[in-house]
N, C-alpha and C positions, 0 to 999 in steps of 0.2 A: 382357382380350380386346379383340380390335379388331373393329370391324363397317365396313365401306362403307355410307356413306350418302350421301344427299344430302342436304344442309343450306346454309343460310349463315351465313357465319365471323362473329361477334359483333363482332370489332376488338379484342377481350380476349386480352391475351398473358398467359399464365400467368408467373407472378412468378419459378419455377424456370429455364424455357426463357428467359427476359429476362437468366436471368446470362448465356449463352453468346453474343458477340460474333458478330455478323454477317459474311460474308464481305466481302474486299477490294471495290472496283467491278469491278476485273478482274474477278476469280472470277465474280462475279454476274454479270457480263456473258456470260462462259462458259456458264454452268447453261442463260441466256435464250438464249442459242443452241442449249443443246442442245435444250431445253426446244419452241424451234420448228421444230428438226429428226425430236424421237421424242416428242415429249409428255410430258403428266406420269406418269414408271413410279411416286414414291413417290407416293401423297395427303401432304392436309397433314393434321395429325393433332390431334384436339381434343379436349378430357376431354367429362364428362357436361355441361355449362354452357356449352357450347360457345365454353372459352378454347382459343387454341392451344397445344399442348404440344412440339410436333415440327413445324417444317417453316416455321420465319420466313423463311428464306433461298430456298425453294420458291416457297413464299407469294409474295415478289418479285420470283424471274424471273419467274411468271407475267406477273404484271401488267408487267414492263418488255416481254415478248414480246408482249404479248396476248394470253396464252391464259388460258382459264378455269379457274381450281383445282378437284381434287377433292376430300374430304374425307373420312377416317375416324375414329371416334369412339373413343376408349379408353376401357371404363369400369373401369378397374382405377382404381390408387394411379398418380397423373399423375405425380406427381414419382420414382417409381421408376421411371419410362416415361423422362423427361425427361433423368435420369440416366443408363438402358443406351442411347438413344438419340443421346447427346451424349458421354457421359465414355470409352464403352466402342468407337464408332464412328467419331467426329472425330479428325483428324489436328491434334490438340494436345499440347502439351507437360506434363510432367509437372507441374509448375508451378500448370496452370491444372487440368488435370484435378482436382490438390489443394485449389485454393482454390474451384474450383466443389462437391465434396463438402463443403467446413468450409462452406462456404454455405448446404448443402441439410442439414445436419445437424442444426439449430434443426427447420425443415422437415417431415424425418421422425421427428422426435421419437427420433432414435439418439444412441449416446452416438459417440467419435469414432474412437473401434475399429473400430465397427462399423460405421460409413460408411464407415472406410479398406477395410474388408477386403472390403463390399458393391460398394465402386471397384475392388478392386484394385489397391490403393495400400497403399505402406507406414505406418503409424500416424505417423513421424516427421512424413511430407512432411506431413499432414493437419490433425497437430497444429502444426506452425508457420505452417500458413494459417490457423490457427485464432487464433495469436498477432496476427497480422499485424490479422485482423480487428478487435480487440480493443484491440488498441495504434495501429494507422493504418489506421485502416478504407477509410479517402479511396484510399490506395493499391492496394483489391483488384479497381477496374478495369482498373487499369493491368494487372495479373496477369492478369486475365483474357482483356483484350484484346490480350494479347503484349507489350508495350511492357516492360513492364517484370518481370525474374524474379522468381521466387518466393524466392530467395535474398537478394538484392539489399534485397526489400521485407521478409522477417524481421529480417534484421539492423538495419534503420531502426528495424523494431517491438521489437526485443531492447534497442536505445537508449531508444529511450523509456518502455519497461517499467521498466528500470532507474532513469528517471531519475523516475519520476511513484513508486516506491518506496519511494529515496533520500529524494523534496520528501513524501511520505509519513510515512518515519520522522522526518522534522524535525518534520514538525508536529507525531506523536503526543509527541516528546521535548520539544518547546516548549511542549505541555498538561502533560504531567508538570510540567517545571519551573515553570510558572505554579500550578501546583495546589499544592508544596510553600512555594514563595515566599508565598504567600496561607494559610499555616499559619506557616511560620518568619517571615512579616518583612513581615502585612496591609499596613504603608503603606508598602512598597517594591511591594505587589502593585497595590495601589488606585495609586498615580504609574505604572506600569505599566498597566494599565486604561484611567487617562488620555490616555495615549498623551505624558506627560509623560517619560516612561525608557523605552528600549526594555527588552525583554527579558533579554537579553544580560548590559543594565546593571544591570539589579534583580539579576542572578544574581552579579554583580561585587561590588556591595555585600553583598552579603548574606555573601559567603564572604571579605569585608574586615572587617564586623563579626562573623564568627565566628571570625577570625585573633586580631582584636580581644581578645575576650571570651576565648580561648584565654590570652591571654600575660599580659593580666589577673589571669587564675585561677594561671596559673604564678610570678608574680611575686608573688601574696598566698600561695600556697603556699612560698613558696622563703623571704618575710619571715617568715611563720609559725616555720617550719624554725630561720631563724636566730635568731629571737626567743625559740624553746624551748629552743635550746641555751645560747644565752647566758644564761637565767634562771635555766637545769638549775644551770650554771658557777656563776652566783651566787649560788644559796641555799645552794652548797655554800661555798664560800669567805668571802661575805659578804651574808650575808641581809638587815644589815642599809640595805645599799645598795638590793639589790630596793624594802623595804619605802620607802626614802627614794624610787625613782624612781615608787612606785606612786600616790602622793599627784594626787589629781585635780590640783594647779596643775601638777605635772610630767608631766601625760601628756596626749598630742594625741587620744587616745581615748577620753577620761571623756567631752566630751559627744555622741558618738553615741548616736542613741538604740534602743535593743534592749542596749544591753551598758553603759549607764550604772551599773548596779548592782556590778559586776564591780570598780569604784573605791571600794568601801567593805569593810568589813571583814569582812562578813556575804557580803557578794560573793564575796573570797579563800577565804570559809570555804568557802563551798559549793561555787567549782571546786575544792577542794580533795576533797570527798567522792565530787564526778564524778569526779575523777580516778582518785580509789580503787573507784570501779564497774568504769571502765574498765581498770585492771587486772587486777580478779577476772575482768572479760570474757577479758580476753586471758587471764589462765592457765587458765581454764575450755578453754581452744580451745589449748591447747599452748603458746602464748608460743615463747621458744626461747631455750638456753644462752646 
């Protein structure tokens, strides 16, 4: 409800009414003409605390005519005042209308539906003021004040949303890789740490020595291979060649150590009895023709 009163104006401009841009100096100069042709027909209009909510641009012709303002009190919900008084009344664009509702929507504690639809606005336009706010905030005076569209200022903010995303998922994906690297390859993580390797490069080595390690195991697998069939070949044919090449002075493998025993007799014996497990394994489990 609104009452007439007489009061004096505090100098508090309500934080809702402060989005909505002042008129041109023309204009203003207009209003202060007419202002001291027919007087003040609106009051200016001010919540319970006596900020203003309605009527900045009132407010100033008076004082450039010299005449004295008069003032009514809203004690409803200011910013719903502030809102049908500016969004629903002014000769603004759609634009601003939008980016002043994504404004007042923190505000009135509405979600952004229901500020569009309290506007009469579409959810789209509300919702991309709302982007804009969020990605280039700097830019929603410009919106407001005309200068620049509503369009114009999303698509800058649709840029930058993407791009703060984008620099977003690198980082989560440079925690990951640094969180694996510090599991797979601690002193390629720790020179990285240092700021001695970048990133990049511990991720380089790392998939160098698992290239590495890879062709390693392939080539101890492939010597295996040949080594079991040639020995297959030769116990068949001449055993007792095997047993000539087994002889620790003829073999470069008697002294490693874990399989040093494997060059003596009792050694042959025993991979002889694994071997015969590992067969029962396999025919246990089907073998094949």
């Amino acid at each position: 409800m609104i009452q007439a009163v007489e009061t004096d104006f505090t100098g508090e401009i309500h934080p809702a009414a402060a989005l909505f841009p002042m008129l041109p100096d023309d204009e203003l100069r207009e209003l202060a003409d007419d202002i001291t042709a027919n007087g003040l027909i609106h009051p200016v209009v001010l919540d319970t605390a006596g900020a203003l909510i309605d009527g900045r641009n009132r407010l100033a012709a008076c004082r450039m005519a010299g005449v004295a303002p008069t003032f009514t009190v809203h004690d409803g919900d200011p910013v719903a005042h502030v809102l049908s008084a500016n969004i629903s009344r002014r000769h603004i664009s759609k634009g601003q209308r939008a980016m002043a509702t994504a404004m007042l929507c923190v505000k009135k504690k509405q979600t952004v539906r229901e500020s569009a639809a309290d506007a009469g606005l579409s959810f789209a336009y509300v919702a991309h003021a709302g982007v804009v706010l969020k990605y280039a905030e700097e830019l929603a005076p410009a919106v407001m004040a005309g200068t620049l569209s509503l369009s114009d200022a999303y698509a800058e903010a649709r840029e930058r949303k993407t791009e703060r995303e984008s620099r977003e998922e690198r980082e989560r994906r440079a925690e990951r890789d640094l969180a694996n690297l510090r599991v797979g390859a601690p002193d390629l993580a720790e020179l990285v740490a240092e700021e001695r390797m970048t990133l990049a490069e511990g991720m380089a080595a790392r998939r160098q020595r698992k290239q590495e390690e890879l062709e390693r195991r392939q080539r101890e697998t492939k010597g295996f291979a040949d080594a079991l069939v040639t020995l297959y070949g030769l116990t068949l044919v001449a055993p007792e060649r095997v047993a000539d090449r087994w002889l620790p002075e003829h073999n470069a493998w008697a002294d490693i150590e874990g399989v040093k025993h494997l060059w003596t007799v009792e050694g042959v014996r025993a991979m002889a009895r694994s071997l015969d497990r590992v067969a029962d394994g396999f025919e246990a489990r089907g073998g094949f023709e």
